[in-house]
TIVO-2410 file (N, C-alpha, C; in nm, 3 decimals):
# residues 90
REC num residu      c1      c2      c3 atome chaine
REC   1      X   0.084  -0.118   0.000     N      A
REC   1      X   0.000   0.000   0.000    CA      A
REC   1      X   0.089   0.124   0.000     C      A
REC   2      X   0.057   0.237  -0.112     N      A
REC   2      X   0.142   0.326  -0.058    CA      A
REC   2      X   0.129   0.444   0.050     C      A
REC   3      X   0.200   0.501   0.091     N      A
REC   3      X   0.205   0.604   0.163    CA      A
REC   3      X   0.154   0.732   0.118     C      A
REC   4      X   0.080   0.832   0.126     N      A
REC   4      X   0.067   0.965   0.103    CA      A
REC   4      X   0.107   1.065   0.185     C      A
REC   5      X   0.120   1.174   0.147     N      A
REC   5      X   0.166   1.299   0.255    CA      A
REC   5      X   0.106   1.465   0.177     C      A
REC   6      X   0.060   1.534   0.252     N      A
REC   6      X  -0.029   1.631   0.237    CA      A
REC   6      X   0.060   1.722   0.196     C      A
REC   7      X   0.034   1.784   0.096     N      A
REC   7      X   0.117   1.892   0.004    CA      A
REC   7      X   0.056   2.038  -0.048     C      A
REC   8      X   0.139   2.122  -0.086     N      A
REC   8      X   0.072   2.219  -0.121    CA      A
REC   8      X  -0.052   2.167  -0.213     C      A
REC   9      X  -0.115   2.275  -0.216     N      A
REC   9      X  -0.296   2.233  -0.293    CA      A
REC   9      X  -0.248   2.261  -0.428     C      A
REC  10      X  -0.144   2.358  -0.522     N      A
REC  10      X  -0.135   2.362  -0.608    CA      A
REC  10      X  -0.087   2.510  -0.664     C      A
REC  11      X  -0.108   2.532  -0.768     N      A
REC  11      X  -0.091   2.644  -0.835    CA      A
REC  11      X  -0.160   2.760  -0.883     C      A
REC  12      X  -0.148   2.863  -0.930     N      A
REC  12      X  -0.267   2.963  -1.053    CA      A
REC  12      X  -0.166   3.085  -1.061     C      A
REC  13      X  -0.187   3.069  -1.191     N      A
REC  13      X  -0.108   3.147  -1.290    CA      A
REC  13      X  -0.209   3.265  -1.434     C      A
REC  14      X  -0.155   3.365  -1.359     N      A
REC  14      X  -0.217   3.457  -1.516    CA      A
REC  14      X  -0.114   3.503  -1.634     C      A
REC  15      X  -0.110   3.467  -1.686     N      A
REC  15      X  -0.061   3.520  -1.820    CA      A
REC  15      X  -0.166   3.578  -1.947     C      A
REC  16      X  -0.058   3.655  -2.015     N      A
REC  16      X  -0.098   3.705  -2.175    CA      A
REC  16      X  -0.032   3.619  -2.252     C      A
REC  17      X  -0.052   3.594  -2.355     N      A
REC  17      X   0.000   3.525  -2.494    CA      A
REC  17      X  -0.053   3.618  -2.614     C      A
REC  18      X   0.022   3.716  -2.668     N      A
REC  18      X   0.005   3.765  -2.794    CA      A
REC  18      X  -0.154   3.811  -2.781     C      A
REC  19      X  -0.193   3.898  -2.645     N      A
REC  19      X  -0.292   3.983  -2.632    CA      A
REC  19      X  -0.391   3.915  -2.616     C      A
REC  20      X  -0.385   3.736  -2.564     N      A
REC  20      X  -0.510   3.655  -2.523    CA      A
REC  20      X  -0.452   3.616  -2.371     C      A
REC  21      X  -0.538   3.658  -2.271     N      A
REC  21      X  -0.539   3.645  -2.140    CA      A
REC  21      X  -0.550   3.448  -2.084     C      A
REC  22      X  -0.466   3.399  -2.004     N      A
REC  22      X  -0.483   3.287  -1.966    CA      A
REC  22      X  -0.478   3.276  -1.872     C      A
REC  23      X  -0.595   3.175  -1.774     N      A
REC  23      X  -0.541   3.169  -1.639    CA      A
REC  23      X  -0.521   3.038  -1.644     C      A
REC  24      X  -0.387   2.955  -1.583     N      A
REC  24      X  -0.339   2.841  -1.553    CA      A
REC  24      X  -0.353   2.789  -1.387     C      A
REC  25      X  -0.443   2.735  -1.378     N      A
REC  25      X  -0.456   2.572  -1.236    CA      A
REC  25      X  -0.445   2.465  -1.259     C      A
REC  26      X  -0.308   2.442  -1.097     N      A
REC  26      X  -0.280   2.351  -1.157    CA      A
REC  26      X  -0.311   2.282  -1.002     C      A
REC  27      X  -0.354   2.158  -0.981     N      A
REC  27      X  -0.422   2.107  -0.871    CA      A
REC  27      X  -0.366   1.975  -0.841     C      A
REC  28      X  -0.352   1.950  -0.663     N      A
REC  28      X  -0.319   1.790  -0.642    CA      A
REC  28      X  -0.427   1.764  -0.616     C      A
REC  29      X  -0.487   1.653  -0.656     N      A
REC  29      X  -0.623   1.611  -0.582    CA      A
REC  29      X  -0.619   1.529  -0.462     C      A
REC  30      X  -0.486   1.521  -0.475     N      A
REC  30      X  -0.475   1.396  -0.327    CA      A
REC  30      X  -0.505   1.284  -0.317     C      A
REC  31      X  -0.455   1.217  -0.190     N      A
REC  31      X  -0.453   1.061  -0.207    CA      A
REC  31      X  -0.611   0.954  -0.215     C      A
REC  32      X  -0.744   1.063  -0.211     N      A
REC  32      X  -0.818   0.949  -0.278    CA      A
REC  32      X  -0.820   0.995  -0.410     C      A
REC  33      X  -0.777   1.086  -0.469     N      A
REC  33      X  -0.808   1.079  -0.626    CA      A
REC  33      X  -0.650   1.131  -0.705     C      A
REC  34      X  -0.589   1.040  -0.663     N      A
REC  34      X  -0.393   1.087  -0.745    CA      A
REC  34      X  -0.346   1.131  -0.852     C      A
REC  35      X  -0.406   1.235  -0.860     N      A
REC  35      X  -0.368   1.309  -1.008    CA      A
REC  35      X  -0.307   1.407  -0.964     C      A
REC  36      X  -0.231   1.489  -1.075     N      A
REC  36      X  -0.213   1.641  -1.085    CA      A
REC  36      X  -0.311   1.675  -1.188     C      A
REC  37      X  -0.372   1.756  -1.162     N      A
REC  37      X  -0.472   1.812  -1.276    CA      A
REC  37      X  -0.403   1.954  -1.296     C      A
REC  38      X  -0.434   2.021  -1.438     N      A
REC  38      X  -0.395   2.172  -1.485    CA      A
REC  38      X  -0.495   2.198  -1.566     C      A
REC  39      X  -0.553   2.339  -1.542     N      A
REC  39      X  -0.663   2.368  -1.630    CA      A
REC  39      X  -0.641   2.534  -1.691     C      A
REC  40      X  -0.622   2.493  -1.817     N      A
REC  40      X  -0.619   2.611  -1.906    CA      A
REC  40      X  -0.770   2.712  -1.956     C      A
REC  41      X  -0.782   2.789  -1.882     N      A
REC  41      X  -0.889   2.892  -1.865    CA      A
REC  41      X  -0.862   3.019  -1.973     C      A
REC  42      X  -0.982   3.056  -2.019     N      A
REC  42      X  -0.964   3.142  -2.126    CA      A
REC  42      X  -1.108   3.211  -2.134     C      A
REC  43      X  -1.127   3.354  -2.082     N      A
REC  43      X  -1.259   3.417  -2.075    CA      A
REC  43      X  -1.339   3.326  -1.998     C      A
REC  44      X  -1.324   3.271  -1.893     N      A
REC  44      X  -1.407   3.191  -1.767    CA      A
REC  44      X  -1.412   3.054  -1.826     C      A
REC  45      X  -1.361   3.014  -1.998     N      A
REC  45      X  -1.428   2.891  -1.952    CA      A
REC  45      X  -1.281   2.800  -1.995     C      A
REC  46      X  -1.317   2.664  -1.956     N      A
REC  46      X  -1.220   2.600  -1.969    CA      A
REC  46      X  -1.138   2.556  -2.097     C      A
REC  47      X  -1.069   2.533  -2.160     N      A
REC  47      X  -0.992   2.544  -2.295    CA      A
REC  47      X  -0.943   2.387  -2.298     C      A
REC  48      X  -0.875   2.366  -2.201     N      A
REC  48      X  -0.817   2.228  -2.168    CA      A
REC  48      X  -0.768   2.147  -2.021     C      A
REC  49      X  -0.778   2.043  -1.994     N      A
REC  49      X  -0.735   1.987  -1.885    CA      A
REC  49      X  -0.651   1.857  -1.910     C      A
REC  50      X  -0.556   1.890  -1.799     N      A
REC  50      X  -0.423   1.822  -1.852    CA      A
REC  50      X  -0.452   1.688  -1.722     C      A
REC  51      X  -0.489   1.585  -1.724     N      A
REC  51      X  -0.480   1.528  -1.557    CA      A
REC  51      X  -0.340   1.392  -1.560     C      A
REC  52      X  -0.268   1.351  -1.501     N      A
REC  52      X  -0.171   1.302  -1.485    CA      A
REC  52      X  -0.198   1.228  -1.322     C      A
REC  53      X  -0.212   1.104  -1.395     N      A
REC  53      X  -0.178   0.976  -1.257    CA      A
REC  53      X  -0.049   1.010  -1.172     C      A
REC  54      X  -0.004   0.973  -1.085     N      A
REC  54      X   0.061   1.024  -0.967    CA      A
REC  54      X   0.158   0.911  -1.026     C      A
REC  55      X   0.148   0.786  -1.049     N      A
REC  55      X   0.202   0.701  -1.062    CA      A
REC  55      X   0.299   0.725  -1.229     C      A
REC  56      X   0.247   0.803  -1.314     N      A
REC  56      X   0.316   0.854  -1.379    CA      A
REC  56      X   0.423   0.964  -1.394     C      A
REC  57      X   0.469   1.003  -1.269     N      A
REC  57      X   0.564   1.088  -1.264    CA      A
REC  57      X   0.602   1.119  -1.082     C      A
REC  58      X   0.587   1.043  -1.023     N      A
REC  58      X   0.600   1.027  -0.871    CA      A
REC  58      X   0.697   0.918  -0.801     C      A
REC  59      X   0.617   0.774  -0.824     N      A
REC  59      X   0.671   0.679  -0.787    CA      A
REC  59      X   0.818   0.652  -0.718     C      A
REC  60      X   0.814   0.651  -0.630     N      A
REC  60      X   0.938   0.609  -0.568    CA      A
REC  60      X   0.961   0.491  -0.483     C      A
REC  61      X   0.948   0.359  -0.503     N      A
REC  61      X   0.952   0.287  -0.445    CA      A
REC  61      X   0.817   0.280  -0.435     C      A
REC  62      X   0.771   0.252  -0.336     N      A
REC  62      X   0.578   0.204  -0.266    CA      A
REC  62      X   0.551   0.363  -0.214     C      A
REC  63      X   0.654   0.484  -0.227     N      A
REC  63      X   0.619   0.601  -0.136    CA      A
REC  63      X   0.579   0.711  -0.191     C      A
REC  64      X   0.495   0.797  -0.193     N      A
REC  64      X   0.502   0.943  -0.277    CA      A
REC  64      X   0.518   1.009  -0.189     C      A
REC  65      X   0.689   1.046  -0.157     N      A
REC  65      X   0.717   1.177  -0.115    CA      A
REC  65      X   0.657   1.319  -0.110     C      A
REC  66      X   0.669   1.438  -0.032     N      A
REC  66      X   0.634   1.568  -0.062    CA      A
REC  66      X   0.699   1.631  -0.128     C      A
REC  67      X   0.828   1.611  -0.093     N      A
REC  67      X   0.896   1.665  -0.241    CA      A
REC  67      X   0.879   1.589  -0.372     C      A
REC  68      X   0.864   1.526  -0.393     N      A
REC  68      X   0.828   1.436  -0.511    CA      A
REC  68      X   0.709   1.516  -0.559     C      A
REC  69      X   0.592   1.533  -0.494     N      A
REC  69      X   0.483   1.561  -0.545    CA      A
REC  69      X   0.472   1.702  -0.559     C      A
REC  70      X   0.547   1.757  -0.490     N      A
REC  70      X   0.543   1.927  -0.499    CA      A
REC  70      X   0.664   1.960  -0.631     C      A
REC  71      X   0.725   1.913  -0.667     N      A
REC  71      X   0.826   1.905  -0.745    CA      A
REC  71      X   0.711   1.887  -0.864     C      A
REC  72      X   0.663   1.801  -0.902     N      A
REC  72      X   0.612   1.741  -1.012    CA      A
REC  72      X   0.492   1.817  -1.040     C      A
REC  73      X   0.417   1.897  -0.931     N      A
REC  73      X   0.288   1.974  -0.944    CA      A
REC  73      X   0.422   2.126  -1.020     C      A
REC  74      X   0.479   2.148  -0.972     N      A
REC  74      X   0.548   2.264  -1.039    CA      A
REC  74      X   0.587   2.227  -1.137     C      A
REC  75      X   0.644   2.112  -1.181     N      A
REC  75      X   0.714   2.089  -1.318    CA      A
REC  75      X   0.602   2.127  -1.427     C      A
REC  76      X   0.468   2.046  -1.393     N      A
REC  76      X   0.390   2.040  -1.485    CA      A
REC  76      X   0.319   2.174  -1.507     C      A
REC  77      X   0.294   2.281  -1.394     N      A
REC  77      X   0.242   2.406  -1.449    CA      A
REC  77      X   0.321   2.528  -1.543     C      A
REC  78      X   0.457   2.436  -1.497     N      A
REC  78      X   0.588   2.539  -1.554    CA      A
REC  78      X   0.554   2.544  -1.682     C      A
REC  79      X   0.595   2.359  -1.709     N      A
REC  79      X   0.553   2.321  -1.840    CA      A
REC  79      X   0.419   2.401  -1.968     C      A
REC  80      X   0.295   2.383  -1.909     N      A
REC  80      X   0.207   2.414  -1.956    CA      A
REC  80      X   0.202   2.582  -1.922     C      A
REC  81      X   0.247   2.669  -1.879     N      A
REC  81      X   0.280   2.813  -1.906    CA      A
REC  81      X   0.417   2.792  -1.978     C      A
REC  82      X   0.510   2.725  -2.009     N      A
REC  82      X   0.626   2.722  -2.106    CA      A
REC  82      X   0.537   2.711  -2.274     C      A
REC  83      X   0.443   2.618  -2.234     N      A
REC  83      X   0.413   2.597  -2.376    CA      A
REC  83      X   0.322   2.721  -2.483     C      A
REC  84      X   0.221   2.748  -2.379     N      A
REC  84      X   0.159   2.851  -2.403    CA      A
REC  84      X   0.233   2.993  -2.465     C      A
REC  85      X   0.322   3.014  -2.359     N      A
REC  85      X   0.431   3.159  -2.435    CA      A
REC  85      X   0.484   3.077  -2.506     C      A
REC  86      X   0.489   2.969  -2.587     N      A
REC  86      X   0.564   2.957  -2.681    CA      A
REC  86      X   0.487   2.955  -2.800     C      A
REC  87      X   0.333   3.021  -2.769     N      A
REC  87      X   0.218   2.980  -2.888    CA      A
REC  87      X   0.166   2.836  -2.914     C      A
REC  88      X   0.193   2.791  -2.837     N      A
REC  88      X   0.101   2.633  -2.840    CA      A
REC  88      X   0.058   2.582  -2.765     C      A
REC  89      X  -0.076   2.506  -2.772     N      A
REC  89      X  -0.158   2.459  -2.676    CA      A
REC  89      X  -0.129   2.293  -2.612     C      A
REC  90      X  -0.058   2.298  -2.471     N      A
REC  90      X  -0.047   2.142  -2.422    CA      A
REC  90      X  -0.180   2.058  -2.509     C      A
***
């Protein structure tokens, strides 16, 4: 069975892209539902959602660390505001 440990709740990010406003969340749902979720917002409504199993970018042995999971909730919002200023949609 693995272990969980309580982590920051997540992210939110505003950006512009070439004069279109974005807001980026990015969310742990925690150990009954193990995702990172990120949701690309655009004029209130949603554009896209990115969700990622825990087990796909966590795993350490049987354990999900807090750094592990706080690490990986940042990687992935970085990511998806990297992609965006780069003009493309995750």
């Amino acid at each position: 069975m693995s272990r969980f440990v309580k982590v920051q709740k997540g992210f939110n990010s505003d950006i512009t892209v070439r004069g279109q406003k974005f807001h980026i969340q990015t969310e742990d749902w925690g150990q009954q539902n193990p995702f990172l979720v990120s949701r690309i917002f655009a004029n209130g409504a949603v554009l896209k959602t990115i969700k990622t199993p825990y087990d796909l970018v966590l795993r350490t042995g049987s354990v999900y660390s807090e750094q592990a999971i706080k690490q990986a909730l940042h990687r992935q919002h970085s990511t998806i505001i990297d992609t965006l200023m780069a003009g493309a949609m995750p």
